[in-house]
C-alpha positions, 0 to 999 in steps of 0.5 A, a space after each residue: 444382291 441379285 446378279 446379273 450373268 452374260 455367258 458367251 464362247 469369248 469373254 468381251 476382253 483381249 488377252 496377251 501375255 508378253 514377257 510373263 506379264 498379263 494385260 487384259 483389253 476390252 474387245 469392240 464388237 457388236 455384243 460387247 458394245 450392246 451388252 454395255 448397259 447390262 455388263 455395268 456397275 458390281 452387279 454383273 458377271 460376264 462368263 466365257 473362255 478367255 481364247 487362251 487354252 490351258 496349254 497356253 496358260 503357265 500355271 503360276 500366272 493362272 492367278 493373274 489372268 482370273 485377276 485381270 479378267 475380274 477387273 473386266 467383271 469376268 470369269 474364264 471357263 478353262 479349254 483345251 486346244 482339244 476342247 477348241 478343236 472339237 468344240 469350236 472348230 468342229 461341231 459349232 463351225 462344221 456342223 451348227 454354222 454350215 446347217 443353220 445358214 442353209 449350207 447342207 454340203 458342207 455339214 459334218 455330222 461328227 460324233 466326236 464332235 458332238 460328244 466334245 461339244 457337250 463337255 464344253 456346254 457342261 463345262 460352261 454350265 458347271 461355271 456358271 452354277 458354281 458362281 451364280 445364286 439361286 435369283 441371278 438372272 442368266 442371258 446366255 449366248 449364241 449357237 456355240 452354248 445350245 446345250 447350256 440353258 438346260 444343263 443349269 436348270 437341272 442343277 438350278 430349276 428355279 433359275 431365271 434363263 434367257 437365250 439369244 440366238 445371233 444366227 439364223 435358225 434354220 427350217 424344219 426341213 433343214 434342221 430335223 436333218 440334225 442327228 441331235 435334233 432333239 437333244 439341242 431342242 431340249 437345250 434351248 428349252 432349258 430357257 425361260 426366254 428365247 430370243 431371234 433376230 426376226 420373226 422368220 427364225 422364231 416360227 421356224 424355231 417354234 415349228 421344230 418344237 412342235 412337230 420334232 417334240 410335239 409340245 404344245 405351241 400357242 402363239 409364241 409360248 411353248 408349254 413343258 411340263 413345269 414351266 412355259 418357254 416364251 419366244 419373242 423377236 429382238 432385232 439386233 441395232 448398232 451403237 448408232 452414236 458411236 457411228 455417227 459421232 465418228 463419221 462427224 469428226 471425220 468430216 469435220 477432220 482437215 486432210 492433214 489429220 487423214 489417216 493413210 489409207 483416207 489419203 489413198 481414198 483423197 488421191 483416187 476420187 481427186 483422179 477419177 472424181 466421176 468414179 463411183 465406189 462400191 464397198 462390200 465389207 464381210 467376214 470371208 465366209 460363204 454365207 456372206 454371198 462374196 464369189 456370187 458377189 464378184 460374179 454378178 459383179 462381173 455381169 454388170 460390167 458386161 451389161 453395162 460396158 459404159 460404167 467400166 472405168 466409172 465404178 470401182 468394187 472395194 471387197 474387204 475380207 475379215 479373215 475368219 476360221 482359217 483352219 477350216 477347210 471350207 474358209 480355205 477353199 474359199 479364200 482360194 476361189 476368192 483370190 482366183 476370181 479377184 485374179 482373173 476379173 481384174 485380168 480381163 477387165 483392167 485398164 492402164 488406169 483403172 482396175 475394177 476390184 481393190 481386195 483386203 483380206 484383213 482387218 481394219 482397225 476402227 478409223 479406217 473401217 470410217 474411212 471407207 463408209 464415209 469414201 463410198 458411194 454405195 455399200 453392196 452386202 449380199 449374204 446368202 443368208 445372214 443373221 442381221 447384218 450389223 455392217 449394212 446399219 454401219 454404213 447408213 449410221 455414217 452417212 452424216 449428209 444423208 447421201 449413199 445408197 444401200 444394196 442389201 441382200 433380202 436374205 439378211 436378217 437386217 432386210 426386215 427392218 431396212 425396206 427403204 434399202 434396194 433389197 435384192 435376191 443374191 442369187 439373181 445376177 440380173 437384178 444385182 446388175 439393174 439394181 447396181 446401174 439403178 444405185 449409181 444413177 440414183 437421185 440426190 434427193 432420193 438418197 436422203 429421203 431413203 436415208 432419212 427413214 433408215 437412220 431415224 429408225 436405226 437411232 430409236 432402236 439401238 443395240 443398247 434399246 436391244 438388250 434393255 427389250 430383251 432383259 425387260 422380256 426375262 425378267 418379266 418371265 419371273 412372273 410368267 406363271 401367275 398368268 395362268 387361273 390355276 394353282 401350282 400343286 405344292 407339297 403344302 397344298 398336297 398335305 392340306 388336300 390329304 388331310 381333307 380326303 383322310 377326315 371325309 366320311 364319303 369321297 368321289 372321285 372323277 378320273 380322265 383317262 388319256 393325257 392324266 392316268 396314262 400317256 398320249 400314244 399315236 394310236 389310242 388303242 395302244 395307250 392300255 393300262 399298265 401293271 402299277 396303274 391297275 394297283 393304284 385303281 384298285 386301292 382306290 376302288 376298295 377304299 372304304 366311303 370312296 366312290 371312284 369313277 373313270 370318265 372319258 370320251 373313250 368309247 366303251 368296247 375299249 373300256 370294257 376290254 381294259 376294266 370292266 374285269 376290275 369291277 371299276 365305276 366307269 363313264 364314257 363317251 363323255 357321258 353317254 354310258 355307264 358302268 357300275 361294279 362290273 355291270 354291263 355299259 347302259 345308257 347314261 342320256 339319251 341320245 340321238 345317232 341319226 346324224 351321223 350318217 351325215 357327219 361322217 361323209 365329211 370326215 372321211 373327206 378331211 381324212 383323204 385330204 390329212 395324212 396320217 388322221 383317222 377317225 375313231 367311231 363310237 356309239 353316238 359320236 365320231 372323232 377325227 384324230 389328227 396327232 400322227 399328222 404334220 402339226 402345222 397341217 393337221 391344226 390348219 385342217 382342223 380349224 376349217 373342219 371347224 369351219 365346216 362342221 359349224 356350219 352344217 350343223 346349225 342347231 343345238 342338238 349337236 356340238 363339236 369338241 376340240 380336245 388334244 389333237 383331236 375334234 368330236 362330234 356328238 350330241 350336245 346335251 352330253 359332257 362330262 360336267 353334265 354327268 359328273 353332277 348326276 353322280 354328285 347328286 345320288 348321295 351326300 359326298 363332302 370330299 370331291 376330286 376331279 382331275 383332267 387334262 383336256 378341254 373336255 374336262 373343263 366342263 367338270 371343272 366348271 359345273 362341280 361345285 367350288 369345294 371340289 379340288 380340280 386339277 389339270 394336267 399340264 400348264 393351261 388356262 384352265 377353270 380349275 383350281 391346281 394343276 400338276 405338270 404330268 401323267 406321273 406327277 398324278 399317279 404321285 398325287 393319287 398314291 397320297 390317297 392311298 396311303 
């Protein structure tokens, strides 16, 4: 039966080893919660690193823990503390985390570190392949496994593959500075789905791809050579009723069942019981904002002197990645801050600021959402926030306020929170005072919304949307019209073009015989393509014909030495045998002089385009320009040219990173049924991979074989997925 397998740096379980026993416990968290309704039942595989290095693992107890992992559903990738180091510590932590949240500075850009973090994928790649099936299902995990989706396609190519991205991913600007820009690129592309919180971190994504790998992007799907990635949105939810069942039975609890730390609270809001609590809850990372927090809390207080004894800030700091330097500096100017604030701000009965630096176990964490009148989570930047959902989870009377920072990925799914900019200290302070005088009643109007939003789409929703989305992948190809070619399809198509008695034959050039070049002029044939034209060519009963919107000087230069049938311009030319270029239509140029102008405008206006003048048409080239810009300029060229044009004597084309203008009487559909027609062929081949060649791909009759290059939409009847897949497919011919 079909698997289903999750794959994570940590596996959703707690090992210990005491007195040369193992006991092995579920982890709490936020993943291991969600993935409760995929992780269930004989038909799961949970894969990860057990957080025990080999150093630490004796060998005779090896066997004990693979056995107490599996009565979890799980499998352990084995590490060394040095594969940790470099791995997690190094480049997932120093460089991936760092860069991703906007934090420049503070990225290492270490080859060592990167060379071990592709062992480590490749170790968890090689684990994964070696305990799944050819139709399981694979959801990997988060920044630390990048590498890892393409590393089992290529052993695993029919592998269904989902990533999601916990994180923000970052812009353009911010990721091309990446060394292995590429390289982790093309790992998450090994993917048949890829998931992001928001929609933001999904375009930025999509605008790496495009502009760093200059793949074609449509929408939200991206098309390789033999596959099309899909890139969607889920936005992360909490285990709501969890939350809320919790706060519940918490106010439900007689005081004499309080935890300590709840009594603590009682004994506070019994002395000061007009004193308002503000929670700040965060890993101790410098994403979460928590030394500008302190800061702008300090402002406030300044600000507003009338609230001070009438507000207390409760920070909770989760120890995180202690032996990286950057969380030890951090902790340092935390402890200072803290320090001095209270300092200068303390009275005989008030201190402003009540620090952890720990964690809390799960009671207490209900203690504090429930105790606190507002919750104040500012990141810098924030993959979503789950904390921010938690304490409007527990929020069981409706009554609290929450500060969230618009710069957390929860923000875009929370507006009826006070959404704040954490680095403006002024605002933090108005949106502070404007928290604590806030209306009852608009308390729980804000509150309504947000929890029965949060209660439709919990995390368990989140992960059933996102595995619904990858198994639906399973299908994704039949969406396209045409046909994959196979081996089988091949040896049936051979086999006719053998049997025929005469055979024509219509090549395009660019994106089919060769390769796409920034400059065109730089595409010329190679040695091995001028042996495969010239078999072809000699073949006995063949007619082959090389048709492109080339312009014919270049073609001239390039083949006419060889004798090869040619027509160019799309359709304007002709040359047969090694003749001279002669009029194929008859067209008109007198319009050019007017198109031009325009061009030339958008050519000032487009860095990196050109125009490209042939006979009796003008193309703008934009393929060395930004993507992003180059596709906005040539949609309102579009716009322009249309509209200028107002007649049917004159169209344009939109090819591949290209427009041209001619004259519209002239396609390659038009001429290739004008040779159809000079004699009686019963085998017909076209093969093309642009939108100019969709017009043979149409006006040839259904017993043609037509064929695109590349996975599109298309009226032809196959495709293959690159310029060497068809030099293989024409070598059959050949044979």
């Amino acid at each position: 039966m079909d698997k289903t397998i999750i794959i994570s740096n940590r596996l959703p379980v707690q090992l210990q080893i005491i007195n040369g026993a193992v006991t092995a416990t579920p982890s709490v968290g936020g993943l291991a919660t969600g993935m409760k309704s995929v992780h269930s039942g004989g038909n799961s595989l949970w894969i990860g690193w057990s957080g025990l290095t080999d150093e630490e693992i004796p060998e005779e107890l090896s066997a004990d823990i693979d056995k107490a992992l599996k009565q979890h559903g799980c499998a352990k990738v084995k590490l060394t503390q040095n594969d940790v180091d470099g791995f997690y510590f190094g480049f997932s932590n120093r460089t991936i985390w760092p860069l991703f949240h906007y934090f420049l500075e503070y990225s290492e850009f270490e080859l060592d570190f990167w060379n071990v973090y592709k062992s480590v994928n490749q170790k968890f790649a090689d684990a994964i392949i070696a305990q799944t099936d050819e139709n399981d299902t694979i959801w990997v995990h988060d920044y630390q496994l990048m590498l890892v989706p393409q590393m089992i396609k290529e052993k695993r190519p029919d592998a269904i593959i989902g990533f999601f991205l916990h994180i923000p991913f970052p812009s353009y600007e911010i990721f091309r500075t990446l060394p292995w820009r590429d390289e982790v690129l093309r790992g998450l592309l090994g993917s048949d789905l890829i998931g992001f919180h928001t929609y933001d971190y999904e375009r930025h994504f999509l605008s790496s791809v495009r502009r760093l790998l200059e793949l074609d992007v449509s929408f939200n799907e991206i098309y390789l050579e033999n596959k099309v990635v899909k890139v969607d949105s889920f936005p992360m939810g909490i285990d709501y009723k969890k939350f809320s069942e919790a706060a519940k039975k918490h106010s439900k609890s007689p005081e004499k069942n309080h935890t300590d730390f709840q009594k603590k609270l009682d004994e506070h809001k019994k002395f000061a019981p007009n004193t308002k609590l503000i929670l700040s809850i965060d890993r101790l990372d410098y994403s979460k904002g928590i030394a500008k927090r302190l800061n702008a809390f300090e402002y406030f207080l300044n600000k507003y002197p009338q609230y001070k004894e009438k507000v207390r800030l409760i920070i909770l700091a989760v120890p995180s990645r202690s032996n990286v330097p950057q969380y030890q500096l951090l902790k340092k100017e935390i402890d200072e801050l803290v320090g001095r604030i209270n300092g200068e701000l303390s009275t005989i009965n008030w201190t402003p600021i009540w620090y952890f630096y720990r964690s809390v176990p799960f009671e207490n964490l209900i203690d504090l959402y429930t105790s606190s009148d507002i919750a104040w989570l500012t990141p810098l930047r924030d993959g979503m926030n789950l904390v921010a959902k938690e304490y409007v989870a527990t929020r069981t009377d409706k009554t609290g306020v929450l500060i969230l920072s618009e710069m957390a990925g929860s923000a875009y799914e929370m507006n009826e929170a006070l959404l704040i900019n954490p680095n403006n200290f002024e605002q933090q302070a108005d949106t502070l005072k404007r928290a604590i005088t806030m209306p009852v009643k608009e308390q729980m109007a804000r509150n309504m919304f947000l929890q029965n939003r949060l209660k439709r789409y919990d995390v368990e929703i989140w992960a059933n949307e996102f595995m619904g989305a990858l198994n639906g992948q399973k299908s994704a190809p039949k969406t396209f019209v045409s046909q994959k070619m196979t081996e089988a399809i091949l040896s049936d198509i051979v086999a006719k073009y053998n049997k025929a008695k005469k055979r024509l034959l219509f090549l395009d050039y660019d994106g089919t015989l060769a390769g796409f070049h920034k400059d065109p002029q730089k595409a010329s044939p190679d040695k091995e393509l001028y042996e495969l034209l010239d078999t072809l060519h000699h073949q006995k009963n063949t007619t082959l014909f090389l048709i492109s919107g080339r312009d014919k000087q270049t073609f001239s230069k390039w083949f006419l030495h060889k004798k090869y049938n040619m027509i160019v311009e799309h359709g304007v030319w002709i040359s047969r045998n090694g003749e001279e270029f002669k009029f194929l239509e008859k067209v008109k140029g007198d319009w050019m002089a007017k198109i031009k102008p325009v061009l030339e405008s958008f050519v000032d206006r487009t860095p990196g385009s050109f125009i490209e003048e042939k006979n009796y048409s003008l193309a703008w080239h934009y393929r060395n320009t930004d993507p992003d810009f180059g596709t906005k300029r040539a949609t309102e060229l579009n716009t322009v040219l249309t509209s200028l044009i107002g007649n049917d004597e004159i169209s344009v084309l939109n090819g591949n990173k290209v427009m041209e203008v001619k004259s519209s009487n002239v396609n390659k559909g038009r001429a290739s049924m004008r040779m159809l027609g000079e004699d009686n062929y019963d085998f017909v081949f076209a093969i093309g991979d642009d939108w100019t060649d969709e017009y043979m791909f149409e006006e040839l009759p259904k017993s043609t074989v037509t064929v695109k290059v590349g996975m599109q939409k298309t009226q032809a009847k196959y495709f293959v997925e690159s310029t060497h897949k068809v030099r293989e497919l024409l070598k059959h011919f050949t044979e």
